[in-house]
N, C-alpha and C positions, 0 to 999 in steps of 0.2 A: 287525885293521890287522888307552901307547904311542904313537907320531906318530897310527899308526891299529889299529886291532885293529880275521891278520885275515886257518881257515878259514877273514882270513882267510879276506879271504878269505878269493868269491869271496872275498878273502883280503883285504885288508884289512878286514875284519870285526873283530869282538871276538874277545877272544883267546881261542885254540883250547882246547876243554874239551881236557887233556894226551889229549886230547879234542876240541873244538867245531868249525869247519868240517872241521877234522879228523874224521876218524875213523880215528887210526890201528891201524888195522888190519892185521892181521899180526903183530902185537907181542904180547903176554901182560898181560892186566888183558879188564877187564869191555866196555869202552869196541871192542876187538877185534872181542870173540866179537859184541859187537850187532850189529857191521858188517857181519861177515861171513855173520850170520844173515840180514841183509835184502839181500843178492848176487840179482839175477835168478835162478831156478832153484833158490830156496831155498825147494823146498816140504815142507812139516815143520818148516819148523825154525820157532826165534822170528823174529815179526813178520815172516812171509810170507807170513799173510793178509792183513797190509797194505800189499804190494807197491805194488798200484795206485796210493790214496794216497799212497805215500812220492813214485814217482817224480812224480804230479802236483806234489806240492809239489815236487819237487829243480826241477823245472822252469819252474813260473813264480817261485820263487824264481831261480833264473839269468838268466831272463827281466828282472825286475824289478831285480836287480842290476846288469847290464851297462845299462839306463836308468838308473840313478841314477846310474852312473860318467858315463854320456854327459851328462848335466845338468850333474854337476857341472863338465866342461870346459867345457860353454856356458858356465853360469855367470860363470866367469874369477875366482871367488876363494879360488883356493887346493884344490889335491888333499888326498889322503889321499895314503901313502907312496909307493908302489909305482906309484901312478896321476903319481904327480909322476916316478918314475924312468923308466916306460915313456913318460912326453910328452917329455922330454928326450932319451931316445935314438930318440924318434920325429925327433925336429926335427934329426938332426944324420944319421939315414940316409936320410930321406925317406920312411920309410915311418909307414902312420897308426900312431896310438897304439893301435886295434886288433888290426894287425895286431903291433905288439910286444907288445902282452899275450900274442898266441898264440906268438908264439915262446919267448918266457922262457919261458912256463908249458910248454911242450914240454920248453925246456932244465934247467928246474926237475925234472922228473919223470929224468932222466937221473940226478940226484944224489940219487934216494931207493935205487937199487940198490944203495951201500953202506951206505945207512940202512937197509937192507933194509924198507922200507914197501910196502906191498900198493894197488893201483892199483883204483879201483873204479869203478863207472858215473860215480858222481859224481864224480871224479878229470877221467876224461876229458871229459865233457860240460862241464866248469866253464875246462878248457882250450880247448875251442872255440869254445862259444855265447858269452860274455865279449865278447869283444874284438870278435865278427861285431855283437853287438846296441849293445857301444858306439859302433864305426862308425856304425850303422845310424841310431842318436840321433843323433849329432854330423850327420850329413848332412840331415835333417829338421828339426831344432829351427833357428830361424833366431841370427842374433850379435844381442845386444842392447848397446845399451851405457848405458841407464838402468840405475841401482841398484835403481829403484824396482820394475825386473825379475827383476832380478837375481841380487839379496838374495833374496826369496821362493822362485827357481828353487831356491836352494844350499839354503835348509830343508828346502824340500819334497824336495830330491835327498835329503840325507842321513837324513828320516824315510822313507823310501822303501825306502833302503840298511839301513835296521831288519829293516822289515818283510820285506824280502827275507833278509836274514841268520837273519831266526826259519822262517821256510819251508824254506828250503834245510839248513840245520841238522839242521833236526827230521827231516829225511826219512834222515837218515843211511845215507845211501850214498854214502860214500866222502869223503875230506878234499880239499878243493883242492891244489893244487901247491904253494903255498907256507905252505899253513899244515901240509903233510905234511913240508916241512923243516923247519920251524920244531918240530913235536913230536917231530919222528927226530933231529935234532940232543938234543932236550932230554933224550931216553932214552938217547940212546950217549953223554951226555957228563956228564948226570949234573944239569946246572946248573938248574937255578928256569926253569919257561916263561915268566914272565914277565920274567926276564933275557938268556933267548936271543931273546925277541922285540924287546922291549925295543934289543940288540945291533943285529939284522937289518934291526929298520925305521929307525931311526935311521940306518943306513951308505945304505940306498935312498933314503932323503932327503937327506942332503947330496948324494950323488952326483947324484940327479934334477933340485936345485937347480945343482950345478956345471953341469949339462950344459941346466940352461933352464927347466927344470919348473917348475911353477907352484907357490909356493908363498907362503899367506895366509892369513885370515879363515877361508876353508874349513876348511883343513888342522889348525887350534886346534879348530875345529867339528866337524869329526870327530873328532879323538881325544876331547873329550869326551863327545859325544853318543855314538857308537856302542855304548858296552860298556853303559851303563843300557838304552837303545833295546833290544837284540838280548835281554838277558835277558827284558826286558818278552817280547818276542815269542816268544822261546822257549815261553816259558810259555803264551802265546795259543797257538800250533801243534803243540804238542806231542803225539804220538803215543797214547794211551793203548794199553800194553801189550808197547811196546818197553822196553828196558832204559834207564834215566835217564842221559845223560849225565856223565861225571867233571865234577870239581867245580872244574876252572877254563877259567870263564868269565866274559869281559870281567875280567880280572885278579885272579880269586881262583886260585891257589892249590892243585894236588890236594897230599895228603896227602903227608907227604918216605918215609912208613914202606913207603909198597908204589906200586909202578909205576903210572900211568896212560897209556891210552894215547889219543890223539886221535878227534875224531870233530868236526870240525868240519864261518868262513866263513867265499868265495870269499868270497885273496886274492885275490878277484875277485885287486878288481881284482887281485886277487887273484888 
């Protein structure tokens, strides 16, 4: 995203390594200095001889993620959190559930300057392309209303939302927008990331269902699916020679004795 883990985001992803779509950056732990090593213009430092690679993957990972988000509203069974909050305040301004992806996630990044979080390529590219490419699905893919449709659409949406989440991830540059609050809330306040996540996606969900959001079958299906999926993939994409992500991901847990800081996946839909 938990409803969904979810870097995170794109953010509803698996939950952010204090760390995972995350990268927060800017903050003091291991998870930081990687991020900030692999910044455009980081030549010398760690993993910037694998710029290239990183950004390929940050990108068809975002790529791949805003289609899985768009499938899954074909679909019609049931979002992931945020994806449920952003179609209900879609349905009540009139504007698509794209283009509230990009607003929130704009208005998201407002509330990391007292978290004091560090904004990265990845930051900003996972605020834009998101919500353009879920549009972009939702207007191509046609409405079905066989199950026998469906049902397979929302699998293949949410393995998809995996294999994007491990791409995008591993490329570590920069945390999505809401999985950068979710780990700057957990550093200034001290609490379990997966209780401030836990908190966040749960209050986006009732509110997205108050307000129309879809929510069902899907929604159970991600939050289980997602956080095994994403590690799976982590582990397929992974970097050799960048610094290993902290250690909570998809709901483990960094250490209580020393800080972690984020490096997560887009809240997408994070």
């Amino acid at each position: 995203m938990s409803a969904k883990g979810s870097q995170n985001g794109p953010e509803g992803g698996p939950e952010p390594t204090a760390e995972a779509e995350p990268g927060a950056a800017g903050q003091p732990g291991a998870a930081g200095r990687a991020e900030g090593a692999g910044q455009p213009g980081g030549a010398g430092r760690p993993g910037g001889r694998h710029l290239p690679r990183r950004l390929v993957q940050l990108y068809i990972g975002l790529l791949l993620y805003g289609i899985s988000m768009g499938l899954m509203v074909c679909a019609n069974l049931g979002l992931e959190p945020w994806s449920v909050f952003n179609q209900g305040v879609s349905k009540h301004t009139g504007l698509t559930i794209g283009t509230v992806t990009i607003v929130f996630g704009a208005l998201f990044l407002l509330l990391w300057i007292p978290l004091r979080q560090r904004v990265g390529i990845g930051t900003v590219s996972n605020v834009i392309l998101l919500g353009l490419v879920m549009d972009a699905t939702i207007a191509v893919v046609p409405a079905y209303e066989s199950l026998a449709v469906r049902v397979p659409m929302l699998a293949f949406a949410v393995a998809l939302n995996g294999v994007a989440t491990g791409l995008y991830i591993s490329a570590r540059l920069g945390p999505g927008p809401r999985d950068g609050l979710m780990t700057g809330l957990h550093l200034r306040t001290g609490r379990p990331i997966r209780l401030v996540r836990t908190c966040i996606e749960v209050t986006v969900l009732a509110i997205g269902f108050v307000l129309g959001g879809s929510v069902g079958v899907g929604t159970v299906l991600y939050a289980l699916a997602i956080g095994p999926m994403a590690q799976f993939f982590l582990r397929i994409f992974a970097i050799k020679g960048l610094e290993e992500p902290s250690r909570v991901v998809a709901g483990k847990s960094a250490p209580e004795d020393r800080p972690a800081a984020p490096e997560t996946v887009p809240e997408p839909g994070a």
